[in-house]
C-alpha positions in Angstrom: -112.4 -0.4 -145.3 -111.7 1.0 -141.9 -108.8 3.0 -141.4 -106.5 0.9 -138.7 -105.0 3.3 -135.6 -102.3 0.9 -133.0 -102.6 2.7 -129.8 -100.3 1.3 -127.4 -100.9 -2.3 -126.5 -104.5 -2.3 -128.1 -105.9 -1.1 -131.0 -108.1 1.6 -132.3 -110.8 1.2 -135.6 -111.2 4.8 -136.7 -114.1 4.5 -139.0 -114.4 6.3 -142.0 -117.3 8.5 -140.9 -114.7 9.4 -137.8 -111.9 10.7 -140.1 -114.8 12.1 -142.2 -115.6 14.2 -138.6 -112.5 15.0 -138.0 -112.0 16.7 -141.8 -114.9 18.4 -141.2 -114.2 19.9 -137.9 -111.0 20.5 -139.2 -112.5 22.2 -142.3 -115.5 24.3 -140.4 -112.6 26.1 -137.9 -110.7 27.6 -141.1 -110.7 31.1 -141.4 -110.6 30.6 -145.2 -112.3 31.1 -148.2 -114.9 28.5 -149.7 -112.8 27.9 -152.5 -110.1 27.1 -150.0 -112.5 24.9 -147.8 -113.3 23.4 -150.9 -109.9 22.7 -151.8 -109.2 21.0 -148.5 -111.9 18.8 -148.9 -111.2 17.7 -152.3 -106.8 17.0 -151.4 -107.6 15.2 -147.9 -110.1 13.3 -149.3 -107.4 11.7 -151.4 -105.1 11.8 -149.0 -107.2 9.3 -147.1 -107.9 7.0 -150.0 -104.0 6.9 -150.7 -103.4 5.9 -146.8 -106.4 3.3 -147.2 -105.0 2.0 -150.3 -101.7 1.3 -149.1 -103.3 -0.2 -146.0 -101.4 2.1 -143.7 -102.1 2.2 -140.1 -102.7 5.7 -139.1 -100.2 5.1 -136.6 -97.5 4.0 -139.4 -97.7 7.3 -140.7 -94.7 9.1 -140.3 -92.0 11.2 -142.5 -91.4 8.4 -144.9 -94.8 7.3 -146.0 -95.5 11.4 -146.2 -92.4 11.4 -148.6 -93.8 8.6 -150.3 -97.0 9.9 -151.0 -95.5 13.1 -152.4 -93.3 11.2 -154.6 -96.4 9.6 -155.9 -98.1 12.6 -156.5 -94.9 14.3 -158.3 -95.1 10.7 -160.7 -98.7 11.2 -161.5 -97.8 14.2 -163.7 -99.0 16.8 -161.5 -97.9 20.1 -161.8 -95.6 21.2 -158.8 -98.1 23.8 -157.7 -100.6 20.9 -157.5 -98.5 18.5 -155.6 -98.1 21.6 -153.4 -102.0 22.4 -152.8 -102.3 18.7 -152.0 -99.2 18.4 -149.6 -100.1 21.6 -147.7 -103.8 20.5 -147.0 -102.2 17.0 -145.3 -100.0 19.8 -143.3 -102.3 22.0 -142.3 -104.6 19.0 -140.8 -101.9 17.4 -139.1 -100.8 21.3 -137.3 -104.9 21.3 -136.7 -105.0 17.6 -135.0 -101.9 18.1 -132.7 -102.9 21.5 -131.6 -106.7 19.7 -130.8 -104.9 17.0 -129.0 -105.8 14.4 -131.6 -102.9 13.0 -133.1 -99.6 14.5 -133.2 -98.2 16.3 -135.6 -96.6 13.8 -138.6 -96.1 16.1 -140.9 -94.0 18.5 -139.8 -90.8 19.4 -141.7 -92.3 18.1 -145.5 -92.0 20.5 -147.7 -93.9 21.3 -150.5 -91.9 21.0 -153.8 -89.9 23.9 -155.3 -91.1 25.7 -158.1 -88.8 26.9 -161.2 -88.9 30.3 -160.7 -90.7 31.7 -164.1 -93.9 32.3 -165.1 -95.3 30.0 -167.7 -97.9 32.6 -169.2 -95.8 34.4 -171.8 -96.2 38.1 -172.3 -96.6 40.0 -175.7 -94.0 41.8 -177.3 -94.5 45.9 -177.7 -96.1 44.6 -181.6 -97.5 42.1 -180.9 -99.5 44.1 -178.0 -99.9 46.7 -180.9 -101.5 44.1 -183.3 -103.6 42.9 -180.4 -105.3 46.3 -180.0 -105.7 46.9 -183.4 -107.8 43.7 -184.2 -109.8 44.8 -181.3 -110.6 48.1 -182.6 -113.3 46.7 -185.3 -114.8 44.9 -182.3 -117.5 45.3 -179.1 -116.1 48.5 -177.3 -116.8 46.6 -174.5 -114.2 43.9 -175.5 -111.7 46.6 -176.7 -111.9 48.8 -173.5 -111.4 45.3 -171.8 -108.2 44.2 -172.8 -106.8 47.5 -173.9 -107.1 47.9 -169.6 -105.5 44.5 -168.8 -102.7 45.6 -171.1 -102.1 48.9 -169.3 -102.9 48.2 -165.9 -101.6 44.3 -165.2 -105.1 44.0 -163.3 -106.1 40.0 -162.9 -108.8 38.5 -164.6 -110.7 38.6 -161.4 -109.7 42.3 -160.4 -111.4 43.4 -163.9 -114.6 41.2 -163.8 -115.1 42.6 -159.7 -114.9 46.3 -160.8 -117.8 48.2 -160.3 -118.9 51.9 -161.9 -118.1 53.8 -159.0 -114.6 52.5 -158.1 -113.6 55.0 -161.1 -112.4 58.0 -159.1 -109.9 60.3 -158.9 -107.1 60.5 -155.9 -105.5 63.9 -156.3 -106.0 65.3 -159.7 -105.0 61.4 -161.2 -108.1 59.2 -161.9 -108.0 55.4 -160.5 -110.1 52.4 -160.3 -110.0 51.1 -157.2 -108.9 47.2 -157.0 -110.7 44.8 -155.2 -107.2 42.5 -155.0 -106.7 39.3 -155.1 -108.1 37.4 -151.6 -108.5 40.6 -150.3 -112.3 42.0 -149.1 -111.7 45.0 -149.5 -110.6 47.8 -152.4 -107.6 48.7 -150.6 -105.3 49.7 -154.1 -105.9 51.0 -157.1 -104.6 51.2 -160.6 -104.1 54.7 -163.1 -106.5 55.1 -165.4 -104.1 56.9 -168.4 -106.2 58.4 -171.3 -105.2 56.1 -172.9 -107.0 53.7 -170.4 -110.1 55.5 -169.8 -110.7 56.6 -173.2 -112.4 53.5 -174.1 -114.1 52.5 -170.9 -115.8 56.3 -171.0 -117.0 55.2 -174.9 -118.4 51.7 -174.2 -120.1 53.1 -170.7 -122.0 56.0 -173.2 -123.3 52.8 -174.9 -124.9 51.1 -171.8 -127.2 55.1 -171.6 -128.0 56.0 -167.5 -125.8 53.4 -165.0 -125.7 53.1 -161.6 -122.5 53.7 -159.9 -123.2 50.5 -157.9 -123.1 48.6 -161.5 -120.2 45.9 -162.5 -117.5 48.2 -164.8 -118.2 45.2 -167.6 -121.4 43.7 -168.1 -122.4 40.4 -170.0 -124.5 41.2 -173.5 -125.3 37.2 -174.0 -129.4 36.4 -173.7 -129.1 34.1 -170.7 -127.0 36.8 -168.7 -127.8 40.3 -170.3 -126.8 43.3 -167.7 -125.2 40.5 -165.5 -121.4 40.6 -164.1 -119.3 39.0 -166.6 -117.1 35.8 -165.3 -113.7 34.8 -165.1 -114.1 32.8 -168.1 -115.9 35.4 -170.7 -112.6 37.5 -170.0 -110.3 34.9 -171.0 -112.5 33.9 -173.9 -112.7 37.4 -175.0 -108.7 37.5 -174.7 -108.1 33.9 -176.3 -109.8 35.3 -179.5 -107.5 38.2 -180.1 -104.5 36.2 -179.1 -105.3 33.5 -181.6 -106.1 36.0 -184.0 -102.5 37.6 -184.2 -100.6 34.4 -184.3 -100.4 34.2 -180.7 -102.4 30.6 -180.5 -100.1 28.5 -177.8 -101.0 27.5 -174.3 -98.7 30.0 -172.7 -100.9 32.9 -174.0 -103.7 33.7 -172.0 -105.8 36.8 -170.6 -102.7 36.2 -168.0 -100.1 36.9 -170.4 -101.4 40.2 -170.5 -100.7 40.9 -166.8 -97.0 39.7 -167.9 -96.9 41.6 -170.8 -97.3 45.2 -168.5 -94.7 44.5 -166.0 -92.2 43.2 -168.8 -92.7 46.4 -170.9 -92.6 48.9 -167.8 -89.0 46.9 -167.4 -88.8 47.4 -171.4 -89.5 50.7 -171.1 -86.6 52.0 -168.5 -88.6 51.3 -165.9 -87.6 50.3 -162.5 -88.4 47.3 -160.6 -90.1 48.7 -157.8 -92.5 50.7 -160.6 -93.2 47.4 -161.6 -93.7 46.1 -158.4 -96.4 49.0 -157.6 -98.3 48.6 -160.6 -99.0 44.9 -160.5 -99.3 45.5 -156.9 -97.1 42.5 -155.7 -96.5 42.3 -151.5 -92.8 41.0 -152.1 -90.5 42.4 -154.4 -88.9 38.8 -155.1 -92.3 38.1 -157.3 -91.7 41.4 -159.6 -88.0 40.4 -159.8 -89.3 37.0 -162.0 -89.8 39.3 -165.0 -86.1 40.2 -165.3 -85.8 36.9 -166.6 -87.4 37.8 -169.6 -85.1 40.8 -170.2 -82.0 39.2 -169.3 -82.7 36.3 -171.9 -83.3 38.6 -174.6 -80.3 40.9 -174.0 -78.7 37.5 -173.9 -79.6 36.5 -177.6 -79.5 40.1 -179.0 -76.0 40.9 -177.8 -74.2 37.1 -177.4 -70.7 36.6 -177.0 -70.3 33.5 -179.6 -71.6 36.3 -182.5 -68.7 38.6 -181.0 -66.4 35.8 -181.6 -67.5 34.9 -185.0 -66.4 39.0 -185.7 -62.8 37.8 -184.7 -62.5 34.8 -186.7 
C-alpha cells in the first residue's frame, strides 16, 4: 500500500520505494557505525509498517500518533531500552527531513522512556568471585587468565576480545593494557595489569611459543577458527560455564556481571567512587554512582531498624 501525504488542497502518493529513498539517504549521511546504520534500518522499517498499518496519512502524523506508537511499543513487551532504540531512530529521521527541507520536524519533544536506574546484570559476591576463580584454575589457562582479567579490570566483553599482544605495556614503572573502549577507534585508556592480573596472561601466552605483538591478547583453539580472534560470544560462553558451575545459573549473571562485580567490590573494599569511576572508565560519574545501590541495599538488610526494634521489645 502507498503511504498517503495531504499537501495542501491536493494530494501527494509517496510510494514505498520513495520513503525507501528517503531512509536511505537518511541512512548513508550518518556518521555512525554499521551496527548503528543497521539498527536504523531495522526500527524505521517498522516504523513505516506501523504508520501503513494504521492507514495514517503522513501528514496526520503528529505528537499524538508518535505517543501512540510508543505506547504500542511499551505493550509489546519490549524492554525500555528497546522502545528507546526504536523511538530515537523515528527522531533522528524526522531532525534529518526537516533540516533537508523534506518534512518538518514531528517528532520533536517525544521522549524516549525512562529507565529504572539499576543494572540488571548482577555482580558476584567477594566468594562467590573466589569460587569462580578456583573452578577455573583446573581449566584452559587461556580461559582462567580470561575471566580472572574481567574480574580485576571491569573491561567489556568487547574491550577483552579487541586486545592485542602489544597493547601490554607499561606507563611509568606500572604495566597496562591499553583499551580499545567501547565506540571509540582508538586505544585512548588503559587498565592496570596487578600481578595478580598478569600472572596468568604471561602463563597462557608461554603456551602459544613465538607471538607477534600485532596478535589478538586471546585467541580461538576450536578447529574451524584455530589462531583466530575470539568473539563476543566465546567470552560469554566461557563465563556462563563457570557461573553455572558455582550456583550462579540465573539470567542476571553473565560475563557482564563480572564488570559489575569490580566496581561493586572497589566500593566494598573502601574505595571511592571516583576510583570506581576510573577503573571502569565511565565519561559521567552519574553511571558509577548506580553501584551504590548495591551497597546501600545490603547495609540496609545487614544493619535494619525493625531487628533493632525487636532488641527493645
Amino acid at each position: 500500500m502507498d503511504i498517503i501525504v495531504k499537501q495542501a488542497q491536493d494530494v501527494a502518493i509517496v510510494s514505498p520505494q520513495r520513503i525507501e529513498d528517503l531512509v536511505d539517504s537518511f541512512i548513508n549521511s550518518q556518521d555512525v557505525k554499521l551496527s548503528s546504520k543497521l539498527l536504523y534500518r531495522r526500527t524505521l522499517k517498522q516504523y513505516f509498517n506501523w504508520v501503513d498499518k494504521k492507514s495514517y496519512l503522513l501528514s496526520e502524523i503528529a505528537r499524538p500518533q508518535l505517543l501512540e506508537y510508543k505506547e504500542e511499543l511499551l505493550s509489546s513487551g519490549m524492554s525500555s531500552l528497546t522502545v528507546g532504540s526504536y523511538i530515537t531512530s523515528v527522531r533522528r529521521f524526522y531532525e534529518w527531513t526537516e533540516a533537508n527541507k523534506y518534512y518538518p520536524n514531528v517528532a520533536k519533544g517525544i521522549k524516549t522512556p525512562k529507565r529504572k536506574q539499576q543494572f540488571k546484570k548482577q555482580p558476584l559476591l567477594p566468594d562467590q568471585a573466589t569460587a569462580l576463580l578456583s573452578y577455573y584454575q583446573d581449566k584452559a589457562l587461556r580461559d582462567y587468565a580470561i575471566v580472572n582479567l574481567l574480574l580485576r579490570t571491569g573491561l567489556r566483553t568487547i574491550e577483552v576480545i579487541r586486545a592485542n599482544v602489544e597493547d601490554i605495556t607499561f606507563k611509568g614503572s606500572q604495566r597496562v593494557l591499553l583499551v580499545h573502549g567501547k565506540g571509540r577507534d582508538e586505544k585512548d585508556n588503559f587498565v592496570l595489569l596487578t600481578d595478580k592480573t598478569y600472572q596468568p596472561i604471561a602463563e597462557y601466552l608461554a603456551t602459544r611459543g613465538k607471538v607477534n605483538s600485532s596478535e589478538p591478547l586471546f585467541t580461538s583453539t576450536s578447529n574451524n577458527s584455530k589462531g583466530e580472534r575470539l568473539s563476543t560470544r566465546s567470552i560469554s560462553y566461557i563465563a556462563k560455564e563457570g557461573l553455572k558451575a558455582i550456583g550462579l545459573d540465573e539470567r542476571s549473571f553473565t560475563a557482564h556481571s563480572l564488570r559489575h562485580t569490580t566496581a561493586v567490590n572497589i566500593l566494598r573494599g573502601g574505595g571511592s567512587l571516583e576510583q570506581a569511576q576510573m577503573t571502569l572508565r565511565h565519561s559521567n560519574p552519574a553511571t558509577t554512582q548506580i553501584y551504590t545501590a548495591t551497597l546501600n541495599e545490603e547495609r540496609r538488610l545487614q544493619n535494619s531498624g525493625e531487628a533493632l526494634i525487636d532488641s527493645l521489645y
